[in-house]
C-alpha positions in Angstrom: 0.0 0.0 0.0 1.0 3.2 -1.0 2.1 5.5 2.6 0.5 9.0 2.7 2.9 11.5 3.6 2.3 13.9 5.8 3.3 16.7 4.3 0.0 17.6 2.6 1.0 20.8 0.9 3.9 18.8 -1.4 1.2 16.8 -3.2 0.2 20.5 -4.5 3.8 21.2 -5.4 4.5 17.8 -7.1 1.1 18.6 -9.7 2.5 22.1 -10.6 5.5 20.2 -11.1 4.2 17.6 -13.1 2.9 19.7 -15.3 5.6 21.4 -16.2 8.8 20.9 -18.7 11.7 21.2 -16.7 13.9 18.3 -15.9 13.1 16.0 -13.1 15.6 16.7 -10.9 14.5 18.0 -7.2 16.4 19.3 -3.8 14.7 18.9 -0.7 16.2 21.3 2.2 15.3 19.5 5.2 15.3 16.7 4.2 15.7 14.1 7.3 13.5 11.8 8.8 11.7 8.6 9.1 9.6 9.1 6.7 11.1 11.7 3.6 8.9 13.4 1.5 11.2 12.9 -1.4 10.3 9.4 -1.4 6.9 10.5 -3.3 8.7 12.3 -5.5 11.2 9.8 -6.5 8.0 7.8 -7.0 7.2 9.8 -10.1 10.9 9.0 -11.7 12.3 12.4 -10.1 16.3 12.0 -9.6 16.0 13.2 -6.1 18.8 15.2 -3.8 18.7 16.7 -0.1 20.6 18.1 2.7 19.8 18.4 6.6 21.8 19.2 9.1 21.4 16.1 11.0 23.4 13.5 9.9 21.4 10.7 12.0 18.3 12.1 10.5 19.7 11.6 7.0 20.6 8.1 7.6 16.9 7.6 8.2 15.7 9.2 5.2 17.9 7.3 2.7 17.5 3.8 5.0 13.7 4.6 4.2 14.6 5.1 0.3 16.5 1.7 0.2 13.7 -0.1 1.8 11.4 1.2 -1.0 14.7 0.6 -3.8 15.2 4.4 -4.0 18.3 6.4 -4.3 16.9 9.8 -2.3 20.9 11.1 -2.5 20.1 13.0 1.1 23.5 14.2 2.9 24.4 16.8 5.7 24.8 19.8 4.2 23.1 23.4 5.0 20.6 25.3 2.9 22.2 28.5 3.8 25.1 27.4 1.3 24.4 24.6 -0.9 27.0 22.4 -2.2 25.1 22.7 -5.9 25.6 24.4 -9.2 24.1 27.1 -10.2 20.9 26.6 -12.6 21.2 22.4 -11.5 17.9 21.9 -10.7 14.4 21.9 -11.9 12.5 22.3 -8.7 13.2 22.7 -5.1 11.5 23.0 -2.1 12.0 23.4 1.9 8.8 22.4 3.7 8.4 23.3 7.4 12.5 24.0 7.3 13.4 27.2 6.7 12.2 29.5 9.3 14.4 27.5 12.0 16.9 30.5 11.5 17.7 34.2 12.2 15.5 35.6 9.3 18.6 37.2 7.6 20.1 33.2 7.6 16.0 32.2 5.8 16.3 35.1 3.6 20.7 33.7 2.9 18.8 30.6 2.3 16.0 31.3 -0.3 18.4 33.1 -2.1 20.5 29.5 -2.6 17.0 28.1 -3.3 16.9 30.7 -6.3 20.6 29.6 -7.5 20.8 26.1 -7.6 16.9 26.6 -9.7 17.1 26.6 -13.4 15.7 29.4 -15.2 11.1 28.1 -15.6 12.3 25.7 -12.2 9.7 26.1 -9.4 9.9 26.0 -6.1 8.0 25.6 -2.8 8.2 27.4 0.9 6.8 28.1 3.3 6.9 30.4 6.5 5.5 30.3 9.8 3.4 33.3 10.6 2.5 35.6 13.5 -1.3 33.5 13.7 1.1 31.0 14.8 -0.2 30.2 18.6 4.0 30.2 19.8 4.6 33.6 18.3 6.1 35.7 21.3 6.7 32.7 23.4 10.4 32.2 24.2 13.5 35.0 24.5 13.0 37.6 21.8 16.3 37.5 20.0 14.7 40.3 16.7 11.7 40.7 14.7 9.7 38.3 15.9 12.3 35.6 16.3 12.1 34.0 19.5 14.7 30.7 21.1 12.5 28.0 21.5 12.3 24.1 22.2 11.6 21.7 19.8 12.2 18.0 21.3 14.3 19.7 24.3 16.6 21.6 22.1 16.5 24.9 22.1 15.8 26.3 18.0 15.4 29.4 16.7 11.8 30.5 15.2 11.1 33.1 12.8 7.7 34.5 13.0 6.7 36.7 9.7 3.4 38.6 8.6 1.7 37.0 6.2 2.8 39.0 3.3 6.3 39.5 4.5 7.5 36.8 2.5 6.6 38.8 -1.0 9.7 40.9 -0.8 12.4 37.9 -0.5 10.4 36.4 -3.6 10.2 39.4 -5.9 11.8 38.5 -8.2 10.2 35.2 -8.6 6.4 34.4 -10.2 4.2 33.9 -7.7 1.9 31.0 -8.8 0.2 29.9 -5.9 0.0 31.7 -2.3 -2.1 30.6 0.7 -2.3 31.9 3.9 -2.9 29.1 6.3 -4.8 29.2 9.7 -4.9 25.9 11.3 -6.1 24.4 14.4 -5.5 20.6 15.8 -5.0 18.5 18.7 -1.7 18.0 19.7 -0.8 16.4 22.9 -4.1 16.5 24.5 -4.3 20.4 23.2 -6.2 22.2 20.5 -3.3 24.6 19.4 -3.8 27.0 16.4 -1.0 26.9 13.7 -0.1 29.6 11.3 1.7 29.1 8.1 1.9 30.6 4.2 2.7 28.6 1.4 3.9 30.1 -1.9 4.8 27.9 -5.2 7.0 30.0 -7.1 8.3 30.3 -10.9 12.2 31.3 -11.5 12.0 33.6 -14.3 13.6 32.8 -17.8 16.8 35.0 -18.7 15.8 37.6 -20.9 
């Protein structure tokens, strides 16, 4: 049986990807985990490549992909400074990733996003926002970028309007936007969760 995945926004991304020309080739930032997102895309004959930080949550990403007889290609690396050409893929994406950073190290980042796209490439990310039920909690460290703890660590979150995202994505094509508002229980908790989602185009070379 085929697993769902739970990140639901990348089934969105994969048909705008589908539907378009540009080669199959696809970098997840943030790769890691149990269960790797880039598994559904490799499903659909993408070549597949990815960095996280963790080098332990690599190992289980790619020991998924060889239980399923898929090369994911996932390796420590960080998004802020990819270890990619320029213009070497045709899409990209960071799901739920990027905002774990000082928001000059995201905006650092969606600039290598950009880079390593080729010119028609698209690409997915998405922010956390100040609807966002932890926005303020936690030592302020800037503009709405507190220290807090995810699984007892402590990690930085950036917290950003909603359309505060526009200006590092300017000069990109917006194609798709949404502003999510989310509540669910979690823990034993009803928390409220606050994200937006853009798919973008990299423009041709004129």
């Amino acid at each position: 049986m085929q697993e769902i995945f739970k990140q639901v926004p990348l089934y969105r991304f994969l048909a705008y990807c589908l539907d378009t020309n540009s080669p199959r080739r696809i970098l997840d930032c943030g790769a890691g985990g149990d269960m790797p997102p880039l598994s559904l895309f490799s499903a659909y004959s993408f070549t597949t490549y990815g960095v996280d930080a963790d080098p332990v949550q690599c190992e289980l990403a790619n020991d998924y992909g060889r239980r399923k007889g898929q090369t994911l290609n996932i390796r420590q690396g960080d998004m802020r400074q990819l270890d990619f050409p320029d213009q070497s893929m045709g899409f990209a994406y960071s799901y739920n990733s990027i905002f774990h950073m000082r928001k000059k190290e995201v905006q650092q980042s969606v600039e290598e996003l950009k880079r390593v796209l080729m010119p028609g490439g698209l690409m997915f990310v998405n922010f956390l926002t100040t609807n966002d039920f932890r926005c303020g909690q936690g030592p302020d460290v800037g503009n709405h970028e507190h220290e807090q703890f995810d699984d007892d660590l402590p990690v930085i979150h950036s917290y950003y309007e909603p359309g505060e995202p526009d200006a590092l994505l300017s000069d990109m094509e917006i194609l798709y936007k949404e502003d999510r508002v989310l509540e669910r229980i979690f823990e034993g908790e009803r928390i409220r969760q606050g994200f937006v989602d853009y798919i973008v185009r990299k423009k041709a070379i004129s």
